[in-house]
C-alpha positions in Angstrom: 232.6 120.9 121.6 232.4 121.7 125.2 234.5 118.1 126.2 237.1 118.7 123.3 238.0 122.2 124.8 237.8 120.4 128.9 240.1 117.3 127.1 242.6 120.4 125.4 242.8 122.4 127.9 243.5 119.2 130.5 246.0 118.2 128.2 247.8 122.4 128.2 247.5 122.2 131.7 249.2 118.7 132.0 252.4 120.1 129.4 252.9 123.0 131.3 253.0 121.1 134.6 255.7 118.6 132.8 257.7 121.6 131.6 257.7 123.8 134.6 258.3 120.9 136.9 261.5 119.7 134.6 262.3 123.4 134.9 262.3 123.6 138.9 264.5 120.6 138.6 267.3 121.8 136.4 267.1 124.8 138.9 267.1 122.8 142.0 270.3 120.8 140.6 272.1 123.6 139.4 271.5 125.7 143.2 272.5 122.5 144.6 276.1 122.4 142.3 276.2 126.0 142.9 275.9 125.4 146.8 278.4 122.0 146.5 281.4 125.1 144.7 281.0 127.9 147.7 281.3 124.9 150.4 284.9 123.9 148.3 286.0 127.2 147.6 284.2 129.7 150.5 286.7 128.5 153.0 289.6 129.0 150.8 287.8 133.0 150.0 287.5 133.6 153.8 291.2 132.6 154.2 292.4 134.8 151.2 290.5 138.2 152.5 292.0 137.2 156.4 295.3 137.1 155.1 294.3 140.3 152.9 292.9 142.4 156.4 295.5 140.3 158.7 298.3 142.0 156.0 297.1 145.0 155.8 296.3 145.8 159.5 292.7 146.3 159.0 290.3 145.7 162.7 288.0 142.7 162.9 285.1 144.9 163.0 285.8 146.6 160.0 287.3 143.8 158.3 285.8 143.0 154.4 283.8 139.4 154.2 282.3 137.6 151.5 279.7 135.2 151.6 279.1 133.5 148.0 275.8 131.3 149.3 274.0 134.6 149.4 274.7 135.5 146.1 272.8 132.3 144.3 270.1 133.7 142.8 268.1 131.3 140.9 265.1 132.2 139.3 261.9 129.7 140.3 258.6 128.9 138.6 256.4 130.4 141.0 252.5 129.6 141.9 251.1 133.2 140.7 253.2 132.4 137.5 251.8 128.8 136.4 248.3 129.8 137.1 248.8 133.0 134.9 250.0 130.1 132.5 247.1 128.4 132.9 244.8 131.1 132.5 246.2 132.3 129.1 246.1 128.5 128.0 242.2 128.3 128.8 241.8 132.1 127.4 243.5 131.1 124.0 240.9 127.7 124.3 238.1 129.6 125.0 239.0 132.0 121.9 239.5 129.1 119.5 236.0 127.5 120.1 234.6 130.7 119.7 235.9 130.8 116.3 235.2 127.2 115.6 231.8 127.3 117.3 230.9 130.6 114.5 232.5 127.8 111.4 230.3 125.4 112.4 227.1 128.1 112.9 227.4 129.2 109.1 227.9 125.8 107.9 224.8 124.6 109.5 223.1 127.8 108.4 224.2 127.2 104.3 223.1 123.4 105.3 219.5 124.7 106.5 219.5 127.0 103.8 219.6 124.2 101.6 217.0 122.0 103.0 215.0 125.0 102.9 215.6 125.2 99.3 214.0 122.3 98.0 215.2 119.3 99.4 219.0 117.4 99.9 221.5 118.7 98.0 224.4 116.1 97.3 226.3 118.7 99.3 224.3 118.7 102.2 223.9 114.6 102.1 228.0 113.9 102.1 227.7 116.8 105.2 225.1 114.1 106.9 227.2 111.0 105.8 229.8 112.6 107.3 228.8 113.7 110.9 231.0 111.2 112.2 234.0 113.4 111.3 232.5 116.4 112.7 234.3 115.7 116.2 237.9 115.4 114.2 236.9 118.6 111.9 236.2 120.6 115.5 239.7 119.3 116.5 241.6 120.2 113.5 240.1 123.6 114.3 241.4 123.9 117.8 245.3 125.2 118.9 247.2 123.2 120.4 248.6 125.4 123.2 252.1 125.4 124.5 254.1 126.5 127.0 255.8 128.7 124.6 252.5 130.2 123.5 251.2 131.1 127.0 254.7 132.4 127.9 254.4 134.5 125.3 251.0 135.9 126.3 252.2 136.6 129.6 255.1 138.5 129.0 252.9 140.7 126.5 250.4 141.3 129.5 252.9 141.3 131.8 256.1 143.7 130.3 257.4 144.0 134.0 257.8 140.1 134.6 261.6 139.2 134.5 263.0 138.7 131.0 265.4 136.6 132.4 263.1 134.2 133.1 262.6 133.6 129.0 264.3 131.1 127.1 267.2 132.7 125.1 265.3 131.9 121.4 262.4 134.5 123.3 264.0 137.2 124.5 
């Protein structure tokens, strides 16, 4: 069970890398589009507001500016963030073989049980026919987590993280 939860939570870790990567990159392009418009239109701005001072007899030193590059604010996918990701991912994991582990427990129990009980009982022989199912059974009991689900843990242990930072279908 121990190398089905290492290969689920490789493959969480692995889908929240490939989202919060394609993430940082629809980010990066729209801060770089965002950075392309002020270049075009800050020069244009600057002329504007000197006309504006220039017309209205206002000093240089107490002349009104407005610089639109430091107004991008674009939110990022920070370190802290993805490993709080990741730590929820593993946490949900660890839950879910718990709970799979305890299945299995009782079955095995009834199964002793049986033996105990005077012998095989047809139940208990399709149960031994079928061990090599067990792996896929232990599977079929296991989450698969993503990024939506760990998001979704985090803002719940985290209320002061920015809501912004949510998809619109979460907030």
């Amino acid at each position: 069970m121990a190398a089905i939860k290492a290969e689920l939570v490789a493959d969480a870790e692995a889908k929240l890398v490939m989202e919060l990567d394609a993430e940082d990159e629809m980010i990066k392009e729209a801060g770089k589009i965002a950075r392309e418009a002020i270049a075009k239109y800050q020069p244009l701005i600057d002329e504007v507001i000197t006309e504006a001072n220039d017309k209205l007899g206002i000093p240089k030193k107490l002349r009104q500016t407005l610089n639109l590059s430091a107004c991008i604010s674009m939110p990022r996918t920070n370190t802290s963030r993805r490993a709080e990701l990741r730590r929820l991912a593993a946490r949900r994991l660890d839950a879910a073989e718990k709970r799979v582990s305890a299945q299995i427990d009782v079955q095995v129990l009834k199964i002793e049980t049986d033996l105990l009980a005077g012998g095989l009982s047809d139940e208990a022989l399709q149960y031994l026919t079928g061990m090599e199912n067990a792996q896929m059974a232990v599977r079929s009991q296991m989450p698969n987590v993503t990024k939506a689900d760990v998001e979704a843990d985090y803002y719940r242990e985290n209320p002061w993280a920015r809501r912004e930072d949510r998809d619109d279908d979460d907030a």
